[in-house]
MDTraj code that builds the backbone (N, CA, C; nanometers):
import mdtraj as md
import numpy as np

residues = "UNK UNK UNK UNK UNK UNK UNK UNK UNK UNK UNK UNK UNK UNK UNK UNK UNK UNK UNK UNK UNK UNK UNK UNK UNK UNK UNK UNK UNK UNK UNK UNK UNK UNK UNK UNK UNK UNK UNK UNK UNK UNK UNK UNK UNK UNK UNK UNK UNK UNK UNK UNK UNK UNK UNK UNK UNK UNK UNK UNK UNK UNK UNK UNK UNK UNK UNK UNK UNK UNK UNK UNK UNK UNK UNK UNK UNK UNK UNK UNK UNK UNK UNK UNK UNK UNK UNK UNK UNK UNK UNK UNK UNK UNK UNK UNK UNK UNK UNK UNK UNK UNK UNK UNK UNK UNK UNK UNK UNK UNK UNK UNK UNK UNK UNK UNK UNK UNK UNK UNK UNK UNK UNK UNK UNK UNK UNK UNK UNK UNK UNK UNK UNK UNK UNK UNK UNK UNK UNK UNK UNK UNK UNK UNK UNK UNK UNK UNK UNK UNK UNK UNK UNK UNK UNK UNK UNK UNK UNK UNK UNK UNK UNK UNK UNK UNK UNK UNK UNK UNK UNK UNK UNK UNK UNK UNK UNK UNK UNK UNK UNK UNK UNK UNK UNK UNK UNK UNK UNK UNK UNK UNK UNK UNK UNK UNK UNK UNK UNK UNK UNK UNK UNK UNK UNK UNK".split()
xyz = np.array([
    [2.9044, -6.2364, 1.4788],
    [3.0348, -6.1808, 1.5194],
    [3.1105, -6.1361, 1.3936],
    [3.1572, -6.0022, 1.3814],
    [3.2182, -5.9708, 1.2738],
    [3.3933, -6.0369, 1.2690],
    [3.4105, -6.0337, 1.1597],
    [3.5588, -6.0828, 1.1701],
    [3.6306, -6.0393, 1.1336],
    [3.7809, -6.0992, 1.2061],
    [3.9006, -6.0349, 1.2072],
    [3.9198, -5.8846, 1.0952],
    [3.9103, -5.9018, 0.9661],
    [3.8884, -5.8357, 0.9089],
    [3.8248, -5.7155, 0.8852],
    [3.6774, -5.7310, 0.9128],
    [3.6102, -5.6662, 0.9320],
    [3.6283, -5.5232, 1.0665],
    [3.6622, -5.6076, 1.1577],
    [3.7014, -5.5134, 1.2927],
    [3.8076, -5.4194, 1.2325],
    [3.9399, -5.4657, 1.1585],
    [4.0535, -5.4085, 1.1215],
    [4.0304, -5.2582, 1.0121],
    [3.8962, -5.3063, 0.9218],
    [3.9090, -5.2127, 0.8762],
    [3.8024, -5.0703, 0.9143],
    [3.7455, -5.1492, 1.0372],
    [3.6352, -5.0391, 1.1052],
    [3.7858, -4.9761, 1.1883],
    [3.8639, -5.0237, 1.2335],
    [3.9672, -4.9258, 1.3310],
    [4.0423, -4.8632, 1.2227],
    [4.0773, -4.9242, 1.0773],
    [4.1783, -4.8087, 1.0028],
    [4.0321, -4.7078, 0.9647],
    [3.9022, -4.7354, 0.9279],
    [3.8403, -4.5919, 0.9353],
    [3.8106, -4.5304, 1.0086],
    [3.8089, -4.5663, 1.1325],
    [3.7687, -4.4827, 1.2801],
    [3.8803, -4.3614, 1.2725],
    [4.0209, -4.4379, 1.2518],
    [4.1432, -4.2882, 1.2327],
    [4.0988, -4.2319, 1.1519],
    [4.0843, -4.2818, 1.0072],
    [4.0763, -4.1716, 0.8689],
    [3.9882, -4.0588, 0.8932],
    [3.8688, -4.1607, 0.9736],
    [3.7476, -4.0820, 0.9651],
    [3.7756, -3.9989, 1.1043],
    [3.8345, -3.9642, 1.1750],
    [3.8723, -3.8811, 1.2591],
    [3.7618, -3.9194, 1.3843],
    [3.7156, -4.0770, 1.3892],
    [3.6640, -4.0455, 1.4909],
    [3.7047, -4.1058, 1.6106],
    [3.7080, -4.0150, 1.7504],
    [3.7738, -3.9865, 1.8374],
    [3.6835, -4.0406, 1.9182],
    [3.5272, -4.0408, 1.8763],
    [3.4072, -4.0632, 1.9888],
    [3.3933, -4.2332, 2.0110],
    [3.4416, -4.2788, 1.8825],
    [3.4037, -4.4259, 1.8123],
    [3.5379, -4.4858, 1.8640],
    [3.6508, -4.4871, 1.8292],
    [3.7310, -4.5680, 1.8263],
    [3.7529, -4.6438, 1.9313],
    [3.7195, -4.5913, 2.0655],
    [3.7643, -4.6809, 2.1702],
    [3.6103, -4.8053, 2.1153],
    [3.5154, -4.7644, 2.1442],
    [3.4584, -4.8910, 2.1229],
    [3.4838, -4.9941, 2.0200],
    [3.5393, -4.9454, 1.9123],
    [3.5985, -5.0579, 1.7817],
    [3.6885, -5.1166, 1.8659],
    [3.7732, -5.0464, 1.9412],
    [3.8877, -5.0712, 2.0428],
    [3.8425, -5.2353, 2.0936],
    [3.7302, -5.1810, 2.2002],
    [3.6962, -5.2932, 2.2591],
    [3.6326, -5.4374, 2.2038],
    [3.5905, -5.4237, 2.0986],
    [3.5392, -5.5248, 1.9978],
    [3.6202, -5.5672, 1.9426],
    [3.7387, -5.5239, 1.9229],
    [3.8553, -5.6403, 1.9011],
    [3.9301, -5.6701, 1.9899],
    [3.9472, -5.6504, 2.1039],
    [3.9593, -5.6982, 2.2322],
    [3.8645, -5.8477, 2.2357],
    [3.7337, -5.8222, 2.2542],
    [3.6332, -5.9116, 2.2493],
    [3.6192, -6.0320, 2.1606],
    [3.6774, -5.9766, 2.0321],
    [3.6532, -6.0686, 1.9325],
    [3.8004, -6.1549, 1.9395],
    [3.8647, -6.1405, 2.0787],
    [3.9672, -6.1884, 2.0857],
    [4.1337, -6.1983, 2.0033],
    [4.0904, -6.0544, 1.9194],
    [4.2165, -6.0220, 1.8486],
    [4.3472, -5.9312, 1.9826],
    [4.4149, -6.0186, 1.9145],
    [4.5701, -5.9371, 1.9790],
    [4.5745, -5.7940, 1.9637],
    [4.5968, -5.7431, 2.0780],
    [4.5836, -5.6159, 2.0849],
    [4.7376, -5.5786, 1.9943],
    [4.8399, -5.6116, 1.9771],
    [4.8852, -5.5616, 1.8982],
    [4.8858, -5.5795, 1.7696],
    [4.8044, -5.6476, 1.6996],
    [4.7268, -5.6818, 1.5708],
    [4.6369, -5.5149, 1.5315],
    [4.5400, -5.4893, 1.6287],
    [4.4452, -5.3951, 1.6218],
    [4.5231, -5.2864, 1.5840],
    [4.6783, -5.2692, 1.6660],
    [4.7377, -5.1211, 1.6364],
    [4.8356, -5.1552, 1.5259],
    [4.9044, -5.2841, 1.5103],
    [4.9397, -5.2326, 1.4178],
    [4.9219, -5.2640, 1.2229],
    [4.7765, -5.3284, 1.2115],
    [4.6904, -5.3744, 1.1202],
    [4.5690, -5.2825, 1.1145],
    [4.5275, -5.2579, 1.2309],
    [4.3768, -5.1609, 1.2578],
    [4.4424, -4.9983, 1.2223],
    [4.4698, -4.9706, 1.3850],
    [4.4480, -4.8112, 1.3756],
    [4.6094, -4.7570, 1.2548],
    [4.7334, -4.8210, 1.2864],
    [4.8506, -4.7682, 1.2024],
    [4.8510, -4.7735, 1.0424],
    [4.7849, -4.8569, 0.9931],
    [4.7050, -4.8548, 0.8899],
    [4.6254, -4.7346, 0.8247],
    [4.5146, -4.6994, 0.9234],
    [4.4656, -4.5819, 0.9136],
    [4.6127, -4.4476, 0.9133],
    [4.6487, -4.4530, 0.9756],
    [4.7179, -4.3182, 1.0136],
    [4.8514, -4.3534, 0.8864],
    [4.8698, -4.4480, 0.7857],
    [4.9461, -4.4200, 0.6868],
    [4.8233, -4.3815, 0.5524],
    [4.6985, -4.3650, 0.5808],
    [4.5869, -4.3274, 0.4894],
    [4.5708, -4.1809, 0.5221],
    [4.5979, -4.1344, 0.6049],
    [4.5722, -4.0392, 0.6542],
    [4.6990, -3.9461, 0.6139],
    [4.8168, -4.0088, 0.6501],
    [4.9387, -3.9460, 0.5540],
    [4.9065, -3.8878, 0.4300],
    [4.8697, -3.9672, 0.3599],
    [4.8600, -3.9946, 0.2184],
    [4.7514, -3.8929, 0.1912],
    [4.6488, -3.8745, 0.2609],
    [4.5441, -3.7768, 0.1994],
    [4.6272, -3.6467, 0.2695],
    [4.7361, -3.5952, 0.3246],
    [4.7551, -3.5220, 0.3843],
    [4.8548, -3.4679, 0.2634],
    [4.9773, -3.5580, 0.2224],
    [5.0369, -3.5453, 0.1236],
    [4.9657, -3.4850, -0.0274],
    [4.8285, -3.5092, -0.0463],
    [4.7897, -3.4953, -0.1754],
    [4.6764, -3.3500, -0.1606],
    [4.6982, -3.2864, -0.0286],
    [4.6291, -3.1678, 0.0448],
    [4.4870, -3.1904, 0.0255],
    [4.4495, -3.3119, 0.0779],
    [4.3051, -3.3543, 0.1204],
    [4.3151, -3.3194, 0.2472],
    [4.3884, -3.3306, 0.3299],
    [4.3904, -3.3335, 0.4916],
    [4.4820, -3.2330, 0.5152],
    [4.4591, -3.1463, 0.6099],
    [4.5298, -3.0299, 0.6635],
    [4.5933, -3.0758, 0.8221],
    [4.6821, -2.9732, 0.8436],
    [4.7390, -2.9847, 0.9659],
    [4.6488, -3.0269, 1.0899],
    [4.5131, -2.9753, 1.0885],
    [4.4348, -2.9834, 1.1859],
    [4.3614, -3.1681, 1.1973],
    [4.3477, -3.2078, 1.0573],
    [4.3396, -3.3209, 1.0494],
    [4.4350, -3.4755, 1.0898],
    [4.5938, -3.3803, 1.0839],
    [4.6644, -3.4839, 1.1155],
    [4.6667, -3.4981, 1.2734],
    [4.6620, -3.3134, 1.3448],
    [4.6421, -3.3684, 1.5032],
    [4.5194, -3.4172, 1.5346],
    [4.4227, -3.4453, 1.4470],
    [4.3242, -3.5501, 1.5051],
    [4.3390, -3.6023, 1.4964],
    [4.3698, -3.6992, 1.4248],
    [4.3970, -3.8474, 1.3283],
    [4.5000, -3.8839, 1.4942],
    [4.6050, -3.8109, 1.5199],
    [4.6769, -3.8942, 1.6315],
    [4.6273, -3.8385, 1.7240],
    [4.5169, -3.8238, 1.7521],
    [4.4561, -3.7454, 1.9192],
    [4.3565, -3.9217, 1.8738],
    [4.2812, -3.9148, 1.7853],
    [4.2251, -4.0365, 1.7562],
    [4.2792, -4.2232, 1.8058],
    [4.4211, -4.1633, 1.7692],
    [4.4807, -4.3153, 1.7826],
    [4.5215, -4.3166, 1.9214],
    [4.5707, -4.2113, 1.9930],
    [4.5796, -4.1546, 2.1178],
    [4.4546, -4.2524, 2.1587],
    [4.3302, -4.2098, 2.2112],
    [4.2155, -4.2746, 2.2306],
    [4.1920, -4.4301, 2.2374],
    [4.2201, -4.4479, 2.1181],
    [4.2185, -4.5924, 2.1059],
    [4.3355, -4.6759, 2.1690],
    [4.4532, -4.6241, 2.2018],
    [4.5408, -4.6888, 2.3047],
    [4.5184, -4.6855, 2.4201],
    [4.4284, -4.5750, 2.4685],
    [4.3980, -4.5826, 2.5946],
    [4.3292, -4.7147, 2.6477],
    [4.2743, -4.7981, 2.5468],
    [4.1805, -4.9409, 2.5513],
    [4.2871, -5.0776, 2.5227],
    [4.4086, -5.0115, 2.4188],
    [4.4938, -5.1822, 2.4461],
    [4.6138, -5.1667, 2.4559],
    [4.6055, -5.0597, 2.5220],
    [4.7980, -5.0089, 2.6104],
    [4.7863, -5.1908, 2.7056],
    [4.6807, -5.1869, 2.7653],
    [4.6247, -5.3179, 2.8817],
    [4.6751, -5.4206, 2.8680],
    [4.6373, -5.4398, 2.7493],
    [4.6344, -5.5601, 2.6541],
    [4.7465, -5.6020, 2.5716],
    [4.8435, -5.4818, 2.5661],
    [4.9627, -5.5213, 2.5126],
    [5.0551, -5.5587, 2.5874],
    [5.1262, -5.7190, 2.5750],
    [5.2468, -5.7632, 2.6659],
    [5.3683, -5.6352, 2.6238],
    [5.4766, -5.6933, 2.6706],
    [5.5793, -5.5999, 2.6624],
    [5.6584, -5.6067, 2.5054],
    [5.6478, -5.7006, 2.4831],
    [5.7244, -5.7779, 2.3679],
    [5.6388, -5.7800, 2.2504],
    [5.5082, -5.7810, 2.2584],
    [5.4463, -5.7812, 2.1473],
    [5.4586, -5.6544, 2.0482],
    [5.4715, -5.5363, 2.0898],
    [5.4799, -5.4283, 1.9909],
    [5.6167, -5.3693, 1.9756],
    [5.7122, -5.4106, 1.8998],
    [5.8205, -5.4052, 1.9077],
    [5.8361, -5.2605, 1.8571],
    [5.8912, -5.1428, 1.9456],
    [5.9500, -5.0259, 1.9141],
    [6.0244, -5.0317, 1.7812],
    [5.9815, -4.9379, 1.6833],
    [6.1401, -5.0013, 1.6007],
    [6.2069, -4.8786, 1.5821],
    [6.2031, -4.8181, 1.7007],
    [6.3486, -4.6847, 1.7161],
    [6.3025, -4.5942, 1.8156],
    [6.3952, -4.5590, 1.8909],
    [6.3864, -4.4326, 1.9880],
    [6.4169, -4.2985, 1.9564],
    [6.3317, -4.2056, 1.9835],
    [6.3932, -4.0683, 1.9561],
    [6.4131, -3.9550, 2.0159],
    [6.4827, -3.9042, 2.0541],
    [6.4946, -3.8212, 2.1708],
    [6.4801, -3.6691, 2.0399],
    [6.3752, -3.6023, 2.0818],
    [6.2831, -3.4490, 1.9924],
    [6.3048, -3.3245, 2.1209],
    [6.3574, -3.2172, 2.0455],
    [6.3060, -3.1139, 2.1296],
    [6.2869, -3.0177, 2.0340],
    [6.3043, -2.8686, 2.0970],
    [6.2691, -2.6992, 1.9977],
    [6.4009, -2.7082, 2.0580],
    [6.4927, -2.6252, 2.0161],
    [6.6522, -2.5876, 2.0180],
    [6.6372, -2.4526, 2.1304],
    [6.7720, -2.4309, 2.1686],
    [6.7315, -2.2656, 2.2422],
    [6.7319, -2.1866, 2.2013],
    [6.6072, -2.1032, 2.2227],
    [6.5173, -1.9479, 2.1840],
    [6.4162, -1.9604, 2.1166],
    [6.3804, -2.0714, 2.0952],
    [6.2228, -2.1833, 2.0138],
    [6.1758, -2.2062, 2.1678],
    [6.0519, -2.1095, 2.0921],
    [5.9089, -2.1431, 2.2211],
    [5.8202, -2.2034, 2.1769],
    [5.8468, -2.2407, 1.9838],
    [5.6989, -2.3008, 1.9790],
    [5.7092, -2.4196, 1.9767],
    [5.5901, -2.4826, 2.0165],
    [5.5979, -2.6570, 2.0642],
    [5.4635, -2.7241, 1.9578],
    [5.4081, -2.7167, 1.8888],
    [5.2872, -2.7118, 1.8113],
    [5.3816, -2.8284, 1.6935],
    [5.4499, -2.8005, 1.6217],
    [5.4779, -2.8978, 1.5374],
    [5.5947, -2.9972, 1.5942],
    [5.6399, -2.9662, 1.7105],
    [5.7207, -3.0897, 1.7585],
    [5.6545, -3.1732, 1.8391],
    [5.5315, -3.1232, 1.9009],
    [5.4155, -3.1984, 1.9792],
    [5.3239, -3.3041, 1.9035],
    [5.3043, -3.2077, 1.7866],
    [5.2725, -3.3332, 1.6499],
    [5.3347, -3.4275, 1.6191],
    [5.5108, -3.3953, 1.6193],
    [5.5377, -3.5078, 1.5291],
    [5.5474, -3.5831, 1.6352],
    [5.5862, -3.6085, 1.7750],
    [5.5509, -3.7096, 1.8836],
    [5.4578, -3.7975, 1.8690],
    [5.3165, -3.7287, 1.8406],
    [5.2122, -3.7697, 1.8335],
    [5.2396, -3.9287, 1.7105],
    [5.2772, -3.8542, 1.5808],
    [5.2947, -3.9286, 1.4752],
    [5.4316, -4.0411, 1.5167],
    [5.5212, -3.9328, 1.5603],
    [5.6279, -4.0801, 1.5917],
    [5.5850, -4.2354, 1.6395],
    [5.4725, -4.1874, 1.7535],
    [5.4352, -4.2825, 1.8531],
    [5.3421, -4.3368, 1.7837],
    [5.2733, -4.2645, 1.6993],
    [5.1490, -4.4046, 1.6198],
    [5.2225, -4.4564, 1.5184],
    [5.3378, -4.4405, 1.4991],
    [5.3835, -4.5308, 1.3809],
    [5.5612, -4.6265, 1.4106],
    [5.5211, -4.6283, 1.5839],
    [5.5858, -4.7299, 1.6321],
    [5.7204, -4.6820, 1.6800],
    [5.7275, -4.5628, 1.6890],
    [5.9104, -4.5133, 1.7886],
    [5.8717, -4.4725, 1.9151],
    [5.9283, -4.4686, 1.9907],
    [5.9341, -4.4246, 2.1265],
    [5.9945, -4.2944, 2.1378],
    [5.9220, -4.2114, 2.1509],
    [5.9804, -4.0440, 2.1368],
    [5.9735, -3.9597, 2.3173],
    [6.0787, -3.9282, 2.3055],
    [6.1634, -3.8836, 2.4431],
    [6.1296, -3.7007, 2.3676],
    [6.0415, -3.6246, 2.4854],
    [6.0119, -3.5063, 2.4299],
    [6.1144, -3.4196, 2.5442],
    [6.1709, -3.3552, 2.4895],
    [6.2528, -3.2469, 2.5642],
    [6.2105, -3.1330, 2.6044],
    [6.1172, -3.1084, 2.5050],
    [6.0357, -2.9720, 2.5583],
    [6.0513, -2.8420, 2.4511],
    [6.0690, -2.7302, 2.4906],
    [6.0815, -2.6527, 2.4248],
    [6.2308, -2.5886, 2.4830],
    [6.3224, -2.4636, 2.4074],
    [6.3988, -2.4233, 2.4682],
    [6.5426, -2.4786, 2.4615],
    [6.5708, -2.5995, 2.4493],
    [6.6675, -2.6889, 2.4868],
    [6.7985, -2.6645, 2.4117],
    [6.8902, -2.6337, 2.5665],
    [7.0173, -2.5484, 2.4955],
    [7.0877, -2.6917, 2.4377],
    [7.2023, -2.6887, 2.4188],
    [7.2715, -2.7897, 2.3681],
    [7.3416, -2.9323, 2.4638],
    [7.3414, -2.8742, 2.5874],
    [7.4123, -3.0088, 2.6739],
    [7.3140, -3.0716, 2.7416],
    [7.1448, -3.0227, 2.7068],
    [7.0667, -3.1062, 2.7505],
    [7.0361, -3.1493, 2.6383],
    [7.0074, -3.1603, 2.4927],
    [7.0429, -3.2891, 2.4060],
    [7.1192, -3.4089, 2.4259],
    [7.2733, -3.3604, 2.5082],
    [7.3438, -3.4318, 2.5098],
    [7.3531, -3.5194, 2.5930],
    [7.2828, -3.4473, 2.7261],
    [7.2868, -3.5458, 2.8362],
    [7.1497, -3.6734, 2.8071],
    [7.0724, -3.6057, 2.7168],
    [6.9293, -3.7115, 2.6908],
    [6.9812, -3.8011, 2.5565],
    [7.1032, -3.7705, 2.5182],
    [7.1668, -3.8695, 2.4214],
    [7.1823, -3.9755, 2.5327],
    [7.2743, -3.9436, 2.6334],
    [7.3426, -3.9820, 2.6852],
    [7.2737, -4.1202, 2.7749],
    [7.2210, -4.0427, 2.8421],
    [7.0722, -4.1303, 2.9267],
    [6.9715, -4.1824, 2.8524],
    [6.9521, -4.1451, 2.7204],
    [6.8391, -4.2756, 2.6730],
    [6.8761, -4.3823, 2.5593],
    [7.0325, -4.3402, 2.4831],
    [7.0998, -4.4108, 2.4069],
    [6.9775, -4.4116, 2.2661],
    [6.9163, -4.2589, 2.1867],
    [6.8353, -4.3465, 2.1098],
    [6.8617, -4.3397, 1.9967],
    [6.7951, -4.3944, 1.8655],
    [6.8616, -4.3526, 1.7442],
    [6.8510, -4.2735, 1.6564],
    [6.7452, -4.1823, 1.7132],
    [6.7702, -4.0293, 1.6390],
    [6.7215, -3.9403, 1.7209],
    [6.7829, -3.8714, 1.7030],
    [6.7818, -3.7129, 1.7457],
    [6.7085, -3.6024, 1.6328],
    [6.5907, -3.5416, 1.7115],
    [6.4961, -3.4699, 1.6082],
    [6.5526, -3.3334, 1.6859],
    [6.5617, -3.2280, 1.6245],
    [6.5423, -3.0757, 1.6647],
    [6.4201, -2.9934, 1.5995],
    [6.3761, -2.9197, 1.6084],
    [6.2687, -2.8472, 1.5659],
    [6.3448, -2.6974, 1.6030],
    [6.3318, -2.5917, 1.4777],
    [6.3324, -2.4653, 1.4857],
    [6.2114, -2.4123, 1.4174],
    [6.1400, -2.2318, 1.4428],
    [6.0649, -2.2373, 1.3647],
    [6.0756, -2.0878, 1.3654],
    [6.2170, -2.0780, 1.3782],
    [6.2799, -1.9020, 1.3319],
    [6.4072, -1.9310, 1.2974],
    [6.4654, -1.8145, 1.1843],
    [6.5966, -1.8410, 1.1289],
    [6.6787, -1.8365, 1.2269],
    [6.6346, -1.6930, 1.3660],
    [6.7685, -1.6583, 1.4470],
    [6.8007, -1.7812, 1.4805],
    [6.6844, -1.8788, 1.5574],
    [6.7113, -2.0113, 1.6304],
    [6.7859, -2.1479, 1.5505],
    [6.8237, -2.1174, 1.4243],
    [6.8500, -2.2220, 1.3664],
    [6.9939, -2.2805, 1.4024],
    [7.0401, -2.1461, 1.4164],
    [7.2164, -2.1700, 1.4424],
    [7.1769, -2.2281, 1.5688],
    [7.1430, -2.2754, 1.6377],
    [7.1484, -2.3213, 1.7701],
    [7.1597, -2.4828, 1.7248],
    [7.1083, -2.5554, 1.6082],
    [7.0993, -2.7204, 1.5634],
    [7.2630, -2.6805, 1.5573],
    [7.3154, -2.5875, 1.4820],
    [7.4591, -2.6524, 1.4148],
    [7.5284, -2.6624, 1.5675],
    [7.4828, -2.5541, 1.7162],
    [7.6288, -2.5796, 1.8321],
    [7.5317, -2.7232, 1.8856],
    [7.4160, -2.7664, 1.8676],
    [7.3433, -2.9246, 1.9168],
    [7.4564, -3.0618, 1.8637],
    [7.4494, -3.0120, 1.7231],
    [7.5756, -3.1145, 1.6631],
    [7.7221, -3.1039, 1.7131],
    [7.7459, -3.0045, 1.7278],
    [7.8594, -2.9857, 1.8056],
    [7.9155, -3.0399, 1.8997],
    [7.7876, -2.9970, 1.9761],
    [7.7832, -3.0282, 2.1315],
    [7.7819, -3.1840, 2.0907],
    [7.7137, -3.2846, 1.9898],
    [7.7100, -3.4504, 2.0408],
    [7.8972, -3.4601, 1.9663],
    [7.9009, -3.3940, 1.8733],
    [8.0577, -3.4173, 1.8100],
    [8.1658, -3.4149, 1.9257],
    [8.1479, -3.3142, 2.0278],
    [8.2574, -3.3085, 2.1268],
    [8.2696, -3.4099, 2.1971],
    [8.1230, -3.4622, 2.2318],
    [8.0675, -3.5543, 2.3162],
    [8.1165, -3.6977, 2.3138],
    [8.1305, -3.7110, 2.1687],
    [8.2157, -3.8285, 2.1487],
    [8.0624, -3.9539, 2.0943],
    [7.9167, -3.8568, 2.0717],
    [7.7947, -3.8874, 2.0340],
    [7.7356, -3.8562, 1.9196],
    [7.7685, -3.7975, 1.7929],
    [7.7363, -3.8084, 1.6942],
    [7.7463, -3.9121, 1.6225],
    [7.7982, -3.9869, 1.6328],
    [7.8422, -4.1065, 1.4577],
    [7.7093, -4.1938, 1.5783],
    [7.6745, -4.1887, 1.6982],
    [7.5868, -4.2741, 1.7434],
    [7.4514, -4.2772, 1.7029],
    [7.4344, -4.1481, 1.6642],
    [7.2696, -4.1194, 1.6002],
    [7.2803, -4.0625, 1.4793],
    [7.1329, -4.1143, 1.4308],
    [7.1137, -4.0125, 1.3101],
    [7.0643, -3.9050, 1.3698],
    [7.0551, -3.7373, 1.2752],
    [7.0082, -3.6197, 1.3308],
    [6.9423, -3.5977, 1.2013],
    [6.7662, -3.5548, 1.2441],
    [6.6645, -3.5611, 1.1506],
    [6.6350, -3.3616, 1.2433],
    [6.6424, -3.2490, 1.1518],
    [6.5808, -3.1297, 1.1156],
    [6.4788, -3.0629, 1.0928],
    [6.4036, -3.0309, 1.1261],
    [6.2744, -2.9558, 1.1099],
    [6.2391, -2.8379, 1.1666],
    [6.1470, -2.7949, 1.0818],
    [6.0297, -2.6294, 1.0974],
    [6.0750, -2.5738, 0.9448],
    [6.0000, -2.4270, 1.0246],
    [5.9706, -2.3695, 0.8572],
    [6.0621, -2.3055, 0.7946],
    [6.1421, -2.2859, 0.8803],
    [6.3356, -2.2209, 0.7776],
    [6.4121, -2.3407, 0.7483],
    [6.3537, -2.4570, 0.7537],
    [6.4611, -2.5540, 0.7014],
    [6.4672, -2.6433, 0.6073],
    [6.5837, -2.6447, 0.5552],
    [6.6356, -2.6798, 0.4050],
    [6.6890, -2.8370, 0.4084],
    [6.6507, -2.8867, 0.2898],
    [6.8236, -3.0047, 0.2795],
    [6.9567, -2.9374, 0.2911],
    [6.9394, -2.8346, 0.2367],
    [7.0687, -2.7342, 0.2174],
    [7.1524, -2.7362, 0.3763],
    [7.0740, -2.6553, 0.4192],
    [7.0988, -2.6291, 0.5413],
    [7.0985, -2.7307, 0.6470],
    [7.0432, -2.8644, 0.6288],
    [7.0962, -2.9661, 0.7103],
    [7.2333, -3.0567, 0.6163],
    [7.2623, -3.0045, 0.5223],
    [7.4226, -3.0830, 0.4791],
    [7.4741, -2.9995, 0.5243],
    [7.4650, -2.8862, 0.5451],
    [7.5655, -2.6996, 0.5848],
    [7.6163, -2.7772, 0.6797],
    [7.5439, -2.7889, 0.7984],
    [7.5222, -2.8349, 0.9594],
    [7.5401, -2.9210, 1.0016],
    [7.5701, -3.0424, 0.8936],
    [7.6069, -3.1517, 0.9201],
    [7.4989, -3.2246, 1.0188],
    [7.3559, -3.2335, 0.9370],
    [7.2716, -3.3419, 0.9914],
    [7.2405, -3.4247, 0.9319],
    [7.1720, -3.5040, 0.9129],
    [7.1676, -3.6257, 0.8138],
    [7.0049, -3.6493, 0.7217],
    [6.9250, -3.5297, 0.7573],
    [6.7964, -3.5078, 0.6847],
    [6.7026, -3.3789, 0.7597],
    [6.6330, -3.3236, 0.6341],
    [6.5421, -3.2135, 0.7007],
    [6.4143, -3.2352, 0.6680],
    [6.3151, -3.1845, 0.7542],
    [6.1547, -3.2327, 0.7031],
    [6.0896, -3.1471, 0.7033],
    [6.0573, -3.0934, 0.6175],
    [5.9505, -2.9845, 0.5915],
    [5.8392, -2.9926, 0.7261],
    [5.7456, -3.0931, 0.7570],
    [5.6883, -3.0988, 0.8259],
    [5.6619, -3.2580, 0.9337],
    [5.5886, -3.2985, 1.0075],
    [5.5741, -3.4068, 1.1180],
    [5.5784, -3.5437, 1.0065],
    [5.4986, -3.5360, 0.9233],
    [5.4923, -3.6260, 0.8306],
    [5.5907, -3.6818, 0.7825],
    [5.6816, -3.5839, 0.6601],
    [5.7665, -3.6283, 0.6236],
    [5.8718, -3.6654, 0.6932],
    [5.8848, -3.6348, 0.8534],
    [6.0145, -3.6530, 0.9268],
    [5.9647, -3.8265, 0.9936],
    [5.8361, -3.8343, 1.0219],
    [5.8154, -3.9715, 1.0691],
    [5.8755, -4.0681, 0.9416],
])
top = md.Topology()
chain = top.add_chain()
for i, resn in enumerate(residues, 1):
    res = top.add_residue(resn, chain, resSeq=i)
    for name in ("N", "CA", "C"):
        top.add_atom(name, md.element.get_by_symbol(name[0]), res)
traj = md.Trajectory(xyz[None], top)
C-alpha cells in the first residue's frame, strides 16, 4: 500500500502533468487508502495547480495548459465532491465574476472560475454581457467578497467604472473588494475607476 505521501504527490503530478485520463483513479486510491478527501484536494491536486502557476508564470506553460491543469482538477472532484463533508473544505471567499455590458467574450472569465474554484473560492458566474444592476442584485443575493469584472475591449471598459457606481449608489461598495481584468487593463485604470486591483490574466487575479 503506498502512503499517504506517496498518493499526494502522484495527485500534485497528475495536475502538473495534465493528466485528465489518470487523475480520477489517483482520486480513488486515496479514497481507498483511506485519506480524507479533503486532504487529497487540498495537499494532492491544489498543490499541483500552484506548480502549475508557477511554470505558467516563468512561460513554461501557456494558456492552453492552465485550462487543462483545471479541466484536470475538474475530474478529479468529480471522485471526492462524495467524500467531502460540508465543513471539511472551508471556502475561503466568495466571488461573484462576470464580462461587463457589450463583452461577449467568456474564455478568460470561464478560466479564472475554473482557477478560483481549484484554489478554494466559491465563484458565482454571471455570464457574459452583464449590465450594471445585475452585479448589484448578485451583490445583493450572494453577499460575497469580491466582485471580479472581465473586459476584453477598451469601448467595454467604461462599463466597470458605471458597475462601481452602480454598488456605490447601492449602498455596496465598501462591502467588497473589486478585482479587474482582460487585455485593456491597467493598475492605472483600476485606481482611475476606483477598484481595488487589476490582473493581467486568471492567474494573477486568483
Amino acid at each position: 500500500m503506498e502512503s499517504e505521501d506517496e498518493i499526494l504527490s502522484k495527485l500534485r503530478d497528475a495536475v502538473v502533468n495534465l493528466d485528465i485520463e489518470g487523475i480520477q483513479e489517483v482520486c480513488r486510491e486515496a479514497i481507498e487508502a483511506g485519506m480524507p478527501a479533503y486532504r487529497a484536494v487540498t495537499d494532492g491536486m491544489a498543490k499541483g495547480m500552484d506548480v502549475v502557476g508557477e511554470k505558467y508564470e516563468k512561460g513554461e506553460y501557456f494558456l492552453a495548459e492552465l485550462i487543462m491543469a483545471g479541466e484536470t482538477m475538474k475530474e478529479g472532484m468529480k471522485i471526492l465532491e462524495p467524500h467531502l463533508k460540508g465543513s471539511e473544505v472551508k471556502k475561503i471567499g466568495k466571488v461573484v465574476i462576470g464580462t461587463v455590458r457589450g463583452g461577449l467574450h467568456d474564455i478568460g472569465k470561464k478560466h479564472s472560475c475554473t482557477l478560483l474554484e481549484a484554489a478554494g473560492f466559491e465563484a458565482v458566474d454571471l455570464g457574459v454581457d452583464v449590465p450594471p444592476e445585475k452585479f448589484v442584485e448578485a451583490v445583493k443575493q450572494n453577499k460575497p467578497d469580491i466582485v471580479g469584472m472581465s473586459a476584453l475591449l477598451t469601448t467595454t471598459m467604461i462599463e466597470m467604472e458605471n458597475v462601481i457606481k452602480a454598488l456605490k449608489e447601492s449602498g455596496l461598495r465598501d462591502k467588497v473588494k473589486i478585482i479587474i481584468g482582460g487585455a485593456p487593463i491597467t493598475q492605472e485604470y483600476a485606481e482611475k475607476i476606483g477598484a481595488d486591483a487589476a490582473a493581467k490574466d486568471a492567474v494573477e487575479g486568483v
